[in-house]
C-alpha positions as CSV (number, residue, x, y, z in Angstrom):
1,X,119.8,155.2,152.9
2,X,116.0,156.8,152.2
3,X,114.9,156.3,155.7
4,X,110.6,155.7,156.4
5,X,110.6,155.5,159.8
6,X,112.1,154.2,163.1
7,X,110.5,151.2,164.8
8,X,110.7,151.0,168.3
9,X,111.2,147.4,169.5
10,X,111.4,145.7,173.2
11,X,114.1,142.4,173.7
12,X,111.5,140.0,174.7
13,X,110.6,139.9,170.8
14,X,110.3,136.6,169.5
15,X,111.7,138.5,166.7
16,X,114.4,140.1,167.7
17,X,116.5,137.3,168.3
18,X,119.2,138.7,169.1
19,X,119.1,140.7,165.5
20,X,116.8,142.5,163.4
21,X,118.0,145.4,164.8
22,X,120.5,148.4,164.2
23,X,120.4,149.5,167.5
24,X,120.2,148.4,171.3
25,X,119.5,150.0,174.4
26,X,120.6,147.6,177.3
27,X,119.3,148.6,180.9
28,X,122.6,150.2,182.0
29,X,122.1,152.9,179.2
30,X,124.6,151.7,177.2
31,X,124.0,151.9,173.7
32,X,125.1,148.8,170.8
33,X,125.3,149.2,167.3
34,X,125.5,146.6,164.5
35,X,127.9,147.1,161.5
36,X,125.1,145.8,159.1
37,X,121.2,147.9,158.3
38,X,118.4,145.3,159.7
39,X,115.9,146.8,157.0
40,X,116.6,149.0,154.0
41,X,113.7,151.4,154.4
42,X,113.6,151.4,158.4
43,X,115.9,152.1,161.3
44,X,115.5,149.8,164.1
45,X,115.4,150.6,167.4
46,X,115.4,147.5,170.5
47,X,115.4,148.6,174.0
48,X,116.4,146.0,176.3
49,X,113.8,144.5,178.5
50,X,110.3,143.3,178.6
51,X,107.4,145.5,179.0
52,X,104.7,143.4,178.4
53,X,103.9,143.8,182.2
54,X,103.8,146.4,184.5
55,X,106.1,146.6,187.2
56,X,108.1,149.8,188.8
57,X,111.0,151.0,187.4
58,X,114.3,151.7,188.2
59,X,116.4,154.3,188.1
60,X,118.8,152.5,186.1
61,X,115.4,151.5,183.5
62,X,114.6,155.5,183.8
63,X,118.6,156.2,182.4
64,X,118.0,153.6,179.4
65,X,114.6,155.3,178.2
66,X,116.5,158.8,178.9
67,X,119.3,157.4,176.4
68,X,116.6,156.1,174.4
69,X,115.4,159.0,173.8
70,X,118.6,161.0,173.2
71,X,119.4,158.5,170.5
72,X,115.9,158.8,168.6
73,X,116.7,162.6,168.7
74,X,119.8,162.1,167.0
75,X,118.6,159.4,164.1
76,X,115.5,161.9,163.3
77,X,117.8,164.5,162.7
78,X,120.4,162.2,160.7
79,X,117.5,161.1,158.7
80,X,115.2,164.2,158.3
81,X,112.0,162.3,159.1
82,X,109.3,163.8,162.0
83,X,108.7,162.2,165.4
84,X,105.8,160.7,163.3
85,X,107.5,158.3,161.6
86,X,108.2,156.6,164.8
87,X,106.2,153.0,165.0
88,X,105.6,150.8,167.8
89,X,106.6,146.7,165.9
90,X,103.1,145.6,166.4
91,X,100.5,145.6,168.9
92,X,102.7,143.6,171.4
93,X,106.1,144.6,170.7
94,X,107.4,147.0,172.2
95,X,105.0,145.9,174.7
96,X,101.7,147.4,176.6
97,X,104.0,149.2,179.3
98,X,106.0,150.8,177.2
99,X,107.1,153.9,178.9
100,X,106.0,156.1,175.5
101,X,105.3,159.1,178.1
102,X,108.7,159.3,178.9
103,X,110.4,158.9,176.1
104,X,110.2,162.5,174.9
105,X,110.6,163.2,171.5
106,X,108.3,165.7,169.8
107,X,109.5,168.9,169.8
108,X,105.8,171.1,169.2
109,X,104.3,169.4,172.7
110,X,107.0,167.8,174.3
111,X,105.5,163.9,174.1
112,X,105.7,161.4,171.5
């Protein structure tokens, strides 16, 4: 697979649905993969949970976007693309409080 990009996508995504991803991140770090490619020219990448609002998180949340990030590391290597070719779905998705500051990816300054 020629691989663009990875887009980074939250649950509470109308379309999401439950698919339209390759891989999930649930809240207790644990990490789901399905059998099939959601996109031929993207990987996609749902983390459990809605952050569309702000609100403190835990240190269960904190684990997640720590996998999170060990998983992106892997799939940019797999796929020889840059930390740039990481997308946010849209405007809303994977929401306005995305944690993006902590999920630590570029290896020149150490923040996506």
């Amino acid at each position: 697979m020629q691989c663009l990009g990875i887009i980074i996508h939250h649950s509470a995504c109308p379309s999401i649905n439950g698919k339209g991803y390759d891989y999930m991140v649930l809240t207790n770090g644990v990490i789901v993969s399905l059998p099939e490619p959601a996109d031929s020219q993207y990987v996609h990448l749902c983390i459990e949970g809605d952050f569309s609002t702000k609100q403190e998180r835990t240190t269960e949340q904190r684990e997640q976007v720590f996998m999170a990030h060990k998983l992106l590391l892997r799939l940019l290597s797999i796929f020889q693309i840059t930390e740039e070719r990481v997308f946010s779905h849209c405007s809303t998705c994977p929401g306005g409080y995305f944690p993006w500051s902590q999920l630590v990816i570029s290896s020149k300054d150490g923040y996506h």
